[in-house]
Structures are given as C-alpha cells and as structure tokens.
C-alpha positions, 0 to 999 in steps of 0.5 A, spaced: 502 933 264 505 927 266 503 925 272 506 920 278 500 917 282 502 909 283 506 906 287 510 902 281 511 908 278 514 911 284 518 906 283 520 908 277 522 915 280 527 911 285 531 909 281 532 916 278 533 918 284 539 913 285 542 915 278 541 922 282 545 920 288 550 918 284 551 924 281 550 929 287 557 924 290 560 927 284 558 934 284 559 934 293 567 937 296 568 943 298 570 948 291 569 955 289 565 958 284 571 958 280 572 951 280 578 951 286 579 946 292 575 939 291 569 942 287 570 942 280 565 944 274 565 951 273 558 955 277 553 958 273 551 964 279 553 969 274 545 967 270 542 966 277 538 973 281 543 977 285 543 978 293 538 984 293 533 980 288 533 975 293 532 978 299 527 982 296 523 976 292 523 974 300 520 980 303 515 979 298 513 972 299 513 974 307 508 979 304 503 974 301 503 969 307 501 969 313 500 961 315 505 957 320 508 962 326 508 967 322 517 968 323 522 971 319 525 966 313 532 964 310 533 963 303 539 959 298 539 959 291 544 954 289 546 953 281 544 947 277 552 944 279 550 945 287 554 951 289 551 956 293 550 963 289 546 966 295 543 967 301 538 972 305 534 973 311 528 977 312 530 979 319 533 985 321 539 982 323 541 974 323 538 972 330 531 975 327 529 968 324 531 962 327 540 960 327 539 954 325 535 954 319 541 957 315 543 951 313 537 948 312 535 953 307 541 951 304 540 943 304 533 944 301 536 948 295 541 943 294 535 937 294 531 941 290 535 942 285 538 935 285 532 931 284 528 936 279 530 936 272 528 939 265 526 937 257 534 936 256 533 929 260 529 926 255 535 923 249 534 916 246 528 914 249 530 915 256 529 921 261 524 926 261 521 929 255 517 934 259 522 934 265 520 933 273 519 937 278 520 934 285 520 939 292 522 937 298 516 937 301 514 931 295 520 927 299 517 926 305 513 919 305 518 915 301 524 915 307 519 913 312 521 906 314 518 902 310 518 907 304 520 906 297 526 911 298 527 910 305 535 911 308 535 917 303 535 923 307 542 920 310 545 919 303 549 925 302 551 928 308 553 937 309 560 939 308 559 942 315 566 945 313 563 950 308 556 951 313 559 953 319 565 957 316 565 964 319 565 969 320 558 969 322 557 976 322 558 975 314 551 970 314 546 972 309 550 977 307 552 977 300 559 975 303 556 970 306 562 963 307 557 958 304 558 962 297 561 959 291 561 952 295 557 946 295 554 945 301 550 938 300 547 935 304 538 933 303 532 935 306 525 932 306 520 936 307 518 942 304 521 948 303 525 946 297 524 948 289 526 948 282 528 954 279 525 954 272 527 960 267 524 961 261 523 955 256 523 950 262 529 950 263 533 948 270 538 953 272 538 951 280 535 951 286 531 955 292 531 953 300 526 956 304 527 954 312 525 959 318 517 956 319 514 950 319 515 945 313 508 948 310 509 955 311 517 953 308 514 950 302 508 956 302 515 962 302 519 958 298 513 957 293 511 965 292 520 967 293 520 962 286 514 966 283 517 974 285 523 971 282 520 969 276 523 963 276 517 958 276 516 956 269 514 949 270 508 950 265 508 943 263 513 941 267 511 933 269 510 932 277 507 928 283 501 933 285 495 932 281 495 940 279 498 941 272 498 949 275 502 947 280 506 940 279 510 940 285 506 943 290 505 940 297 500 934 297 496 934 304 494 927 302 496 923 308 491 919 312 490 914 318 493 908 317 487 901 316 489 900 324 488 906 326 494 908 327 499 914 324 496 922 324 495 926 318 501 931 322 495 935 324 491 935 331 487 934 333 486 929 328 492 926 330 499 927 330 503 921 332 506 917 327 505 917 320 499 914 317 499 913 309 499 917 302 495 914 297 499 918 292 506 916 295 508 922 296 504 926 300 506 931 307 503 932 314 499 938 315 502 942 319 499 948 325 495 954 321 497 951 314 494 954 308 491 951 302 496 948 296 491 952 291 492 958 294 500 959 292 500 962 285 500 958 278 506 956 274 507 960 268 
C-alpha cells in the first residue's frame, strides 16, 4: 500500500499534479463524444454505466446515508479524457436538489478523474506501480494559502459554454447538454472519485454535489460501490486505510497559536488550522465517521 504522509512526499505529489495540469489543458475545449469542435480524442462512454444505472446507484447511496442535511443529490460520470458521459439527480425534478450543484457534480468528476491514476502509470522507473488515488476531498489542505498546491483550484477554469447550454429542461436527463462534452473545471472538496473497474483499472470519474463536502464525498463514495466501480484493492493513497485509500481524512487541527478551526463547532470553525498528513478536510455539521463507508474491492 503505498502510503503519502510527509510533506516531501507531498511534494512529490505536486509535481505529478503540475504534469496532470498540463494535460487537463490538452484535454479541456468544448467537443463532443465523437471528437467534434474543439475536444479531440474519442469518449470511452459507451464502457461506462448508463443513465438509469446512475441514477439508480444514486438512489441506493441516498438510501445508506443520512449524515449532512440529509438533501437531494446530483451526480456526473465523466470518462477517463474528461468528457461527460452522465448526469442524474434524485429529486423528483430538478429544483429538488440544489441548482447550482450540477455543475459542481461535474467539476469534482473532472477533478477526480484528473488527478487519480492506475498501474499503467508505472514505465521505466517512473509513475505509479500501484497507481494513485486522490479524492477531492483529499485536495483541500494543499490550495490553502501557503499550501503546497495553492492556486490550483484556479488553474483550469469550466467551459461555461458546455455548463450552462440549455434547454434546462433536459438537466439530469439522459440528454443532458454537458453530454459528450468536456466540462472541465477543479473542486476542492470532497465529493469527487476515481472510478476503478476491475484489474485497477481507471476508466473516469464521479462527482457528487447537493449536501456538504462530507455527505458529497459519503454519496460519492457509496454511488461508487453501488456501481461497482471501486476496485482500489491495492490502489496507493493518502488516507492511511488501505481499505479505503482515498477516503476523507478529519485530520485537521488548531493551528500552535490557537488559530484556525477543525470545520466543526464548537470546536471551532474560522479558518483552517493544520493537517499533519497534509491532505486532511474539515468536518462538516452531522458528518459521519470515514470507517463507516464500505471497503474497496
């Protein structure tokens, strides 16, 4: 299990996450799953779960989870070249669940997927032997000012041309406009997976957006497992837990001064105090335990 818990090896991870950058410039334009307008590369959809087996995987999660404000969800499947293949809400239409969470589903999607990566990394010496998994959630530390990854969230910004395309009477649907588009754009916190078939191998990403970052990550977590997309036995992370190796981490204290909150009251909640691990989350009201979500397969 490779495990990332110091900060020169958080480092290491930053300058990974530069290259990845890069290549999410590359991949970023407003084509289609066919390669059309400025997009290129052709989508890998056709491979990934269809609109009524997210929706359905959603509803399940929903069904397991009640931490957070217990709300309606969104959720995105993007491919492993950033185009969006689905989106689905749980609602009973699409006012159910906050509006503006649709394009956040989709963002954390986009994130995930572009800064997780599997065994095929690993050639001639370099990358990943047993590839690396990184949620969104496990992002939020590093952009804080002074952090190793700070600016970040700022580097590769949505096509608001593909997010906000109507009709919007067609969001959620299978017909959804930001379908066989790249949205781009990064979110750091959580709510955002890697999607693992079988063999470890990454084929996309999930978002989840409606709730707080925690329940996000929580639904995410357990839309993954319903999908059976989580195949990360194995898989290298930050949390600690080679059960879970890109879970949440609540690892976020009061900075030496006193200053900074942990994201929970009444603990405190201004500011951001420190995560040993480098790559903790603030708690969030009525969040759950990281143990509790299921384990990888």
């Amino acid at each position: 299990m490779f495990n990332i818990r110091s900060f020169s090896a958080a480092t290491a991870v930053l300058l990974a996450i530069s290259c990845a950058i890069t290549g999410l410039h590359a991949q970023n334009g407003n084509g289609n799953a066919n390669g059309n307008g400025n997009g290129n590369g052709n989508s890998s959809c056709a491979d990934l779960p269809g609109h009524s087996a997210l929706a359905t995987a959603l509803a399940t999660a929903l069904a397991n989870e009640n931490s957070g404000f217990n709300n309606q969800m969104w959720a995105t499947i993007v491919d492993r070249d950033g185009v969006v293949c689905e989106v689905a809400f749980s609602g009973v239409n699409r006012g159910a669940q906050w509006p503006a969470s649709r394009v956040l589903s989709a963002q954390k999607a986009n994130t995930a997927n572009g800064f997780s990566l599997d065994p095929s990394s690993h050639s001639n010496g370099k990358g990943q032997a047993n590839g690396l998994a990184l949620s969104t959630a496990n992002l939020f530390t590093g952009v804080q000012p002074g952090g190793f990854l700070f600016g970040l969230q700022e580097s590769n910004p949505v096509d608001t041309g593909v997010a906000y395309k109507g009709p919007s009477s067609n969001y959620g649907q299978a017909n959804d406009p930001m379908v066989g588009n790249k949205i781009g754009g990064l979110n750091v916190f959580g709510g955002g997976l890697g999607l693992y078939a079988p063999g470890k191998v990454l084929v996309g990403g999930l978002g989840v957006s409606g709730d707080t970052p925690c329940t996000d990550h929580d639904i995410a977590w357990r839309t993954r497992h319903a999908l059976g997309l989580d195949h990360l036995a194995g898989v290298g992370g930050v949390s600690g837990d080679a059960a879970r190796p890109d879970n949440i981490i609540y690892d976020i204290v009061a900075n030496p001064d006193g200053t900074g909150g942990t994201g929970q009251s009444p603990a405190g909640s201004g500011g951001v105090g420190t995560s040993p691990s480098g790559f903790g989350h603030p708690k969030c009201v009525n969040f759950a335990a990281p143990n509790t979500l299921p384990a990888v397969q």
